[in-house]
C-alpha positions in Angstrom: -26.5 -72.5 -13.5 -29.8 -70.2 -13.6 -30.5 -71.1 -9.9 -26.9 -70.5 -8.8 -27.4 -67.2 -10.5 -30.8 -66.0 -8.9 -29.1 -67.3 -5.4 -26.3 -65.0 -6.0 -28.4 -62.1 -6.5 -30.3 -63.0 -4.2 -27.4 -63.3 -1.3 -26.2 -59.9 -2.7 -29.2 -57.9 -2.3 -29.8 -59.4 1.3 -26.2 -58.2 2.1 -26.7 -54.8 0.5 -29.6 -54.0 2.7 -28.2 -55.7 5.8 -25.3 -52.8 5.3 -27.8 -49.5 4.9 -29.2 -51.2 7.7 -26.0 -51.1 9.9 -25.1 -48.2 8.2 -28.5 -45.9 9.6 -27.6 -47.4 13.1 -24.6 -46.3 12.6 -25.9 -42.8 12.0 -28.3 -42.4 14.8 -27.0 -40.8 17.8 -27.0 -42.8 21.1 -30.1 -42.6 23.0 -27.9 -42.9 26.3 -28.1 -39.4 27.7 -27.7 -36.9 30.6 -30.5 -38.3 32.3 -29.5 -41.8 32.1 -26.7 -41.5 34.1 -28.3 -38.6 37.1 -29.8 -40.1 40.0 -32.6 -37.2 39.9 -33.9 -35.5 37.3 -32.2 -33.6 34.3 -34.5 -30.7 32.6 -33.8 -28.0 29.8 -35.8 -25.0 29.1 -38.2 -25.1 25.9 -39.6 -22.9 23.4 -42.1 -25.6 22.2 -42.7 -23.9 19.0 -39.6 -24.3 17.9 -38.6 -27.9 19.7 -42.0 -29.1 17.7 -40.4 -27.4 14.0 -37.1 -29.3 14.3 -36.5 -33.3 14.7 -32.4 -33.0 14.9 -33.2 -30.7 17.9 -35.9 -33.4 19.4 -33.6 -36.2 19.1 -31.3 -34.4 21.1 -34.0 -33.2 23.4 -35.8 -36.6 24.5 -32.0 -38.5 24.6 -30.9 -36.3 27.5 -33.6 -35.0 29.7 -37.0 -36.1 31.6 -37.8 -33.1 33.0 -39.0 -29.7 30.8 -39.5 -26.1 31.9 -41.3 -23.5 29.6 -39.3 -20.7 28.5 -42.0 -17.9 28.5 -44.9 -20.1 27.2 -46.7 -20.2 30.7 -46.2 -17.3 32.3 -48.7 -14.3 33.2 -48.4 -11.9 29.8 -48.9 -15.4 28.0 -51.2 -16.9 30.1 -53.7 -14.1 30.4 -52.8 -11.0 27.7 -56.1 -9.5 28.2 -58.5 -9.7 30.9 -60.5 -12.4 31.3 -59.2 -14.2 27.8 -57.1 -17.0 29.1 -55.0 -18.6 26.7 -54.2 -22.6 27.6 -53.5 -24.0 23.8 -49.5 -23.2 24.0 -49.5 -24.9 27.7 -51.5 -28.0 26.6 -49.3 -28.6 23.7 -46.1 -28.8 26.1 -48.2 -30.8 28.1 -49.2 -33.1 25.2 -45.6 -33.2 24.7 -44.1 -34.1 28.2 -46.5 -36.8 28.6 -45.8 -38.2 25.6 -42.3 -38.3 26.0 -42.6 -39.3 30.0 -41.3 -35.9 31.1 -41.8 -34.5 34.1 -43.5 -30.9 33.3 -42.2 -28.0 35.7 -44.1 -24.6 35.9 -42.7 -21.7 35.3 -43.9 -19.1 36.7 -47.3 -17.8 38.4 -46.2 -14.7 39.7 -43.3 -12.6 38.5 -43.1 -8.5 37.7 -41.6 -8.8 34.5 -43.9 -11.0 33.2 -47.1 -9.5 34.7 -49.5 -7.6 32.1 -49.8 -4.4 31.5 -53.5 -4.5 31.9 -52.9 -5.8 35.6 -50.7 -3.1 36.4 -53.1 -0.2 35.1 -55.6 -2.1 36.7 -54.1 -2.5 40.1 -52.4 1.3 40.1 -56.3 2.1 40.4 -57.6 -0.4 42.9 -55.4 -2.2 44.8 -57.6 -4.6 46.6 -58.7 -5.9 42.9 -55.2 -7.4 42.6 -55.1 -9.7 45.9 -58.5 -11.5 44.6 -57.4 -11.2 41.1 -54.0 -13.0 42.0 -56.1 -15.6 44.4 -58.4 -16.4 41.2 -55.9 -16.4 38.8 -53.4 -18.9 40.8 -56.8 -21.0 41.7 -57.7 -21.2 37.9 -54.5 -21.7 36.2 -52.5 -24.1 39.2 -56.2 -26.2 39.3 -56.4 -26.4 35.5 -53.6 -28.6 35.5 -53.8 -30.2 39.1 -51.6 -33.6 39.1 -50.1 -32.3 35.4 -47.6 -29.9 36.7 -45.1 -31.7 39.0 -43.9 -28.1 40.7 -44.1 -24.6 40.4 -42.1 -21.7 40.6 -44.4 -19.5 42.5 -43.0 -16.3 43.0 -39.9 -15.8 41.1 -37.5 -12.8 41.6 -39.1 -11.6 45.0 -36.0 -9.8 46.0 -34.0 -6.8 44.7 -31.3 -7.2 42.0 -28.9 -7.0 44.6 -28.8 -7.0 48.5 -31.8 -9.0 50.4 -34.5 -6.1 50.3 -38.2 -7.3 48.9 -38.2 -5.9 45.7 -40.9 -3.0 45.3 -42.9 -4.6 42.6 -47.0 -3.8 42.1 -47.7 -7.1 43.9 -45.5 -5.5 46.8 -47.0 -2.0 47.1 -50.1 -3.5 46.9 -50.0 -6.2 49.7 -46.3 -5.9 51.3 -44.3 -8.8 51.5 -47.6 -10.9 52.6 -47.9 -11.5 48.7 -45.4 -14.0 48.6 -47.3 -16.2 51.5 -50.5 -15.6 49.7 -49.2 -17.1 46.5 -47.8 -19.8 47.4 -51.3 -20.7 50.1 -53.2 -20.4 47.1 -51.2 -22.4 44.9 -51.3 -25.3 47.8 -54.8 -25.0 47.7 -55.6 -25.4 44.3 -52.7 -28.6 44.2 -51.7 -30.1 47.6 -49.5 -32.4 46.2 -47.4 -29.4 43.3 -43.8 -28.9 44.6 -43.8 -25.6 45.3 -40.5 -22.9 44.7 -39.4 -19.6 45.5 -36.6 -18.9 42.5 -34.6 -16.1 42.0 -31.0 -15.4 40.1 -27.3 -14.4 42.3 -28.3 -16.4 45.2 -25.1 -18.5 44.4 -23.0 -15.7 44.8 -24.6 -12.5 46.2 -24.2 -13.2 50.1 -26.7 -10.2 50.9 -29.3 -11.6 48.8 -29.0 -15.3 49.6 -29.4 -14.4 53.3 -32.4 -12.6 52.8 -33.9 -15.1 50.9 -33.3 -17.3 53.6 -34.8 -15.0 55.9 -37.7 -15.2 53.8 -38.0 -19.1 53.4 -37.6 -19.3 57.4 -40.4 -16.8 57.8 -42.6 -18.2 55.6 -42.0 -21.8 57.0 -42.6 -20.1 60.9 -45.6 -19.1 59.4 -46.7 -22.8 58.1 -46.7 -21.5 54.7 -46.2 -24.8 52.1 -43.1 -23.4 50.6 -41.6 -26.9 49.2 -38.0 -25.6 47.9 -35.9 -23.1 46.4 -34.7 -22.3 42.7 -31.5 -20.8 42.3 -31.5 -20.1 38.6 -27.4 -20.4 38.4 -27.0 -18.3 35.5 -23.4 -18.1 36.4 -20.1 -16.7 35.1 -16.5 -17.9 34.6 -15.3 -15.8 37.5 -17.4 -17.0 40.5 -15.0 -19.0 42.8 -16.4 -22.9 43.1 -16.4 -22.6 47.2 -19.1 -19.4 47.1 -21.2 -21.4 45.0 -20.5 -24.4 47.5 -21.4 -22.1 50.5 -24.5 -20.8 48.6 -25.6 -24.3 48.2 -25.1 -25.6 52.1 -27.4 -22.8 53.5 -30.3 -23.8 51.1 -29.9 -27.5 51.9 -29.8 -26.4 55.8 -33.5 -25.2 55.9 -34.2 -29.1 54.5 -36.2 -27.8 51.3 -35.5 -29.3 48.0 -33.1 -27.5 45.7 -34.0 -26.7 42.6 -30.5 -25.8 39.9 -33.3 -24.4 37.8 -32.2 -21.9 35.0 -28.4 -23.0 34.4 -26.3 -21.7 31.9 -22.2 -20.3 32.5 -21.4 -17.2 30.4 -17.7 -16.1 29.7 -18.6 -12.6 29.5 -20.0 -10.3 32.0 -23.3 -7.8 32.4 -24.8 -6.0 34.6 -28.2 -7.9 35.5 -29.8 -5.4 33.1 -31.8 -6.0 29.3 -28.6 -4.9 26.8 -26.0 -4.8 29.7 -23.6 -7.1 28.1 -19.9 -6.4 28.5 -17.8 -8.2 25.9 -14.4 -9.3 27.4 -14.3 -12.1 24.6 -15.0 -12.3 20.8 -14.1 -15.7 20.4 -14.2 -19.6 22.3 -10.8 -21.1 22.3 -9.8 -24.4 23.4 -8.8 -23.4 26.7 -12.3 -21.6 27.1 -14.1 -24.3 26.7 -12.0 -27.1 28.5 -12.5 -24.6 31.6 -16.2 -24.6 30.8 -16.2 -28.0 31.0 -14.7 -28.0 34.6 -17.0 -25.4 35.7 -20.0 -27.3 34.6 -18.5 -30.5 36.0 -17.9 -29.0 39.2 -21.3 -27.5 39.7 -22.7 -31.5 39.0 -20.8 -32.6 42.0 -21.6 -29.9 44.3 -25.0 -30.5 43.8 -25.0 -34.5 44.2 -22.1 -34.1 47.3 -24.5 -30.9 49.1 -27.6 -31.3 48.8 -29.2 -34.3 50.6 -30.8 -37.0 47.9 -33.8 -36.0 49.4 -33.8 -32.5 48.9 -32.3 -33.0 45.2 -35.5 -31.9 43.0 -33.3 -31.7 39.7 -31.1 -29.8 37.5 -32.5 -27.7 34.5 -30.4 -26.0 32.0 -31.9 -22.9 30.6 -31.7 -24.1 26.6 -28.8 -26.3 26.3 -27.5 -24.9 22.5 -25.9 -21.4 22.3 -28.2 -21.9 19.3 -31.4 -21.0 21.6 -29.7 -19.1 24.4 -31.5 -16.2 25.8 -28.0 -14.8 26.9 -26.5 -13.4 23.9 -30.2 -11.2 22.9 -31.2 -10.2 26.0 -27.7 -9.0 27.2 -26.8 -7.9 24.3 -23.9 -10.2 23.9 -21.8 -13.1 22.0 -21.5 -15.4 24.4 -21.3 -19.8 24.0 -23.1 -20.3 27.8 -24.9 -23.6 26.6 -23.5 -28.1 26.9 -24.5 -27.5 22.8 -23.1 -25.5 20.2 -24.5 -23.3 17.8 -24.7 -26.7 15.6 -26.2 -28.7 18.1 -22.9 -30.8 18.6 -22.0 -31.5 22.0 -19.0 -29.1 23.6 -16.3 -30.0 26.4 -19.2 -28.4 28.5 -21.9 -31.5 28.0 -18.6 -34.3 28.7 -17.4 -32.3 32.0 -21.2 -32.2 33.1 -21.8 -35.8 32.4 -18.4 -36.8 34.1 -19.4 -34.6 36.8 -22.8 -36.5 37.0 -20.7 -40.2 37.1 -17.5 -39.1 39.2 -17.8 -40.1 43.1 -17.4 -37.0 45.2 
């Protein structure tokens, strides 16, 4: 009767276990993600500081995307705040991470006017010739450093005006003309012949003036045999713009037969006007209907992209944060906005279904 006894407890304890088992398999979410079902490459901005801090957000991050982008972390001001003190600890700890995780690392950027330092601008403002070797060294050094590391680069981003397709009049531009731009992207194909290499910039998918003259541009550069591999349309897009002007955006990039690169995407409900605090609030809350539309606009943009642009040309797409947690819309702008496939709670909206079914639906 003793033996029965121990058997019994021994039968129940194995069952109990076998259930907290199941039941913390039960719990975990699924590791099948965005990128599981893409036939390129899905990527999400980072702020690596803050991916490192929290796990739920981690989970989240490695279960949907192979493919990361730094926020701010490696560009100029962060890169090089004072002269001659290069700082590479932030960028080798992304690194650290995308290898780890088997993520391709993209580059953003090496040369962009916001982001360059006020030390180079007093600097340049004084000798002008000191900034087109300072860029070459600087592109050299940093591009070398991680040679083979960085899968692309975005190498000048926001060349052009806000609006219309006019070079806009930055300190590289007053200091070398529009020459700049082939100089950058020479040097950076020097210092990594094999780094896919991008020209980005934002309204390209629905400001006609401006995507013409960034093709101009890319045509320019490419008569010129400048290594220009692709361009980055950042698709920070709103509610309002009409499917086919994205569509039409979309067909003259793929018609110069560089990759495209959906590099920065988010979809706001609100509107701004392209300037820090410029938010207009037409919405103080997200209904249902909101976000069911969201969900068709995100799944739309998924099969424009995968009916467009050649497989060939198809370098990835990249959301810029995917939680309206983490957005940079609703600071910068000035805003309360829900752009994001996430939530503030890091659940999954409408937004992340429609994009997947857009990924899976045949065109």
């Amino acid at each position: 009767m003793m033996i029965l006894k121990k058997e019994y407890n021994l039968v129940l304890k194995l069952s109990i276990i076998l259930l907290l088992i199941t039941s913390c398999k039960q719990s975990e979410p699924s590791q099948t993600g965005l990128k599981d079902v893409a036939n390129f490459p899905i990527g999400t901005a980072v702020r690596i500081t803050t991916l490192l801090s929290d796990s739920e957000l981690q989970v989240l991050e490695k279960a949907n995307f192979n493919s990361i982008t730094a926020t701010s972390d490696m560009k100029m001001q962060q890169i090089l705040p004072k002269e001659g003190a290069y700082q590479w600890s932030r960028i080798d700890s992304i690194l650290n991470y995308a290898e780890k995780n088997k993520q391709r690392l993209f580059g953003h950027n090496l040369i962009w006017h916001s982001s360059t330092p006020k030390w180079v601008i007093e600097k340049a403002e004084k000798d002008s010739l000191w900034l087109a070797e300072f860029m070459k060294e600087y592109i050299h050094k940093y591009v070398g450093r991680y040679k083979g590391k960085v899968h692309g680069w975005d190498v000048v981003n926001e060349g052009l005006e806000t609006k219309g397709g006019a070079y806009r009049e930055t300190i590289w531009y007053k200091a070398m003309g529009k020459d700049y731009i082939a100089k950058a992207f020479t040097y950076a194909h020097e210092a990594d012949p094999d780094a896919v290499l991008f020209y980005n910039d934002f309204n390209i998918e629905r400001d006609t003036a401006k995507l013409n003259g960034t093709l101009r541009m890319v045509e320019e550069l490419k008569a010129q045999g400048v290594p220009i591999s692709g361009i980055g349309f950042q698709m920070h897009i709103r509610m309002d713009i009409p499917d086919e002007t994205i569509a039409d955006a979309l067909k003259k990039a793929a018609a110069t037969g560089l990759q495209i690169h959906l590099s920065e995407v988010d979809i706001i409900f609100n509107t701004h006007d392209d300037s820090r605090l410029g938010g207009v609030q037409l919405y103080d809350e997200l209904t249902d209907e909101m976000k069911e539309a969201q969900a068709e606009k995100y799944k739309n943009l998924a099969k424009m992209y995968r009916k467009i642009v050649p497989k060939e040309q198809q370098y990835g797409i990249t959301f810029w944060d995917f939680t309206d947690r983490d957005t940079w819309i609703n600071g910068f702008f000035n805003l309360n906005d829900w752009p994001c496939i996430y939530d503030e709670n890091l659940k999954e909206k409408p937004a992340y279904f429609g994009f997947l079914e857009g990924l899976k639906e045949n065109n």
